[in-house]
C-alpha positions in Angstrom: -6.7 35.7 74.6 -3.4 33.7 73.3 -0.8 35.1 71.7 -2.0 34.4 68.2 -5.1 36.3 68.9 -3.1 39.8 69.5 -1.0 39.9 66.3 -2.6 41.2 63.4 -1.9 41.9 59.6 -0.7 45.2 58.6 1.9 46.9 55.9 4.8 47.9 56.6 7.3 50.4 55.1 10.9 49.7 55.8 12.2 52.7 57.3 15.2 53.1 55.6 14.4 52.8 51.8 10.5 52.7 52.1 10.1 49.2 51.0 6.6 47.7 51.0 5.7 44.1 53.1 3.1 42.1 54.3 3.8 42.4 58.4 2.6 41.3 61.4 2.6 43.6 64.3 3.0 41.8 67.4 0.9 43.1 70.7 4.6 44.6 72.0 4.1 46.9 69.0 7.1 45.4 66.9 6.5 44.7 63.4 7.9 42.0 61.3 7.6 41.1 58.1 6.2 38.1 56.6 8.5 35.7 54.9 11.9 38.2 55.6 13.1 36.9 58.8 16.2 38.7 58.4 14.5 42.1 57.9 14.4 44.1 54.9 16.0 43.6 51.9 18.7 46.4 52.0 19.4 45.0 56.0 17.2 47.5 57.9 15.1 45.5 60.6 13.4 49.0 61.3 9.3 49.4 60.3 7.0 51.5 60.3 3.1 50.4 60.0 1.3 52.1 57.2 -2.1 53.4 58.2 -5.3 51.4 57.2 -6.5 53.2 53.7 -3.7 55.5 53.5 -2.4 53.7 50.2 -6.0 53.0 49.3 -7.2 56.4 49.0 -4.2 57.8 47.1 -4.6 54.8 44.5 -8.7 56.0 44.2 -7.2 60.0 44.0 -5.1 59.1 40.9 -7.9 57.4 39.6 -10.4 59.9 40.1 -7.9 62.4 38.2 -7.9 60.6 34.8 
């Protein structure tokens, strides 16, 4: 398997002021996001991965409710 083959998509919340981005999370377990190669917009380079369907389910919740 390359390199390549080991990162994958994800979200990611910035850990600082919760910002949303598309990431990748390398196979060392460090995320970055895509297109910010200075980190987040309010300087954190510190992210957190947001779990597959967690933002899913709350959006179908709301929905649900209405």
């Amino acid at each position: 398997m390359d390199d390549a083959d080991a990162n994958r998509r994800t979200i990611a919340a910035c850990e600082h002021c919760g910002a949303l981005y598309a990431a990748l999370e390398f196979s060392n377990e460090t995320i970055r996001p895509i297109g910010r190669r200075d980190g987040c917009r309010c300087g954190s380079t510190e992210f957190s991965a947001i779990e597959d369907g967690s933002m899913m389910s709350t959006s179908c919740e709301n929905e649900s409710e209405k």
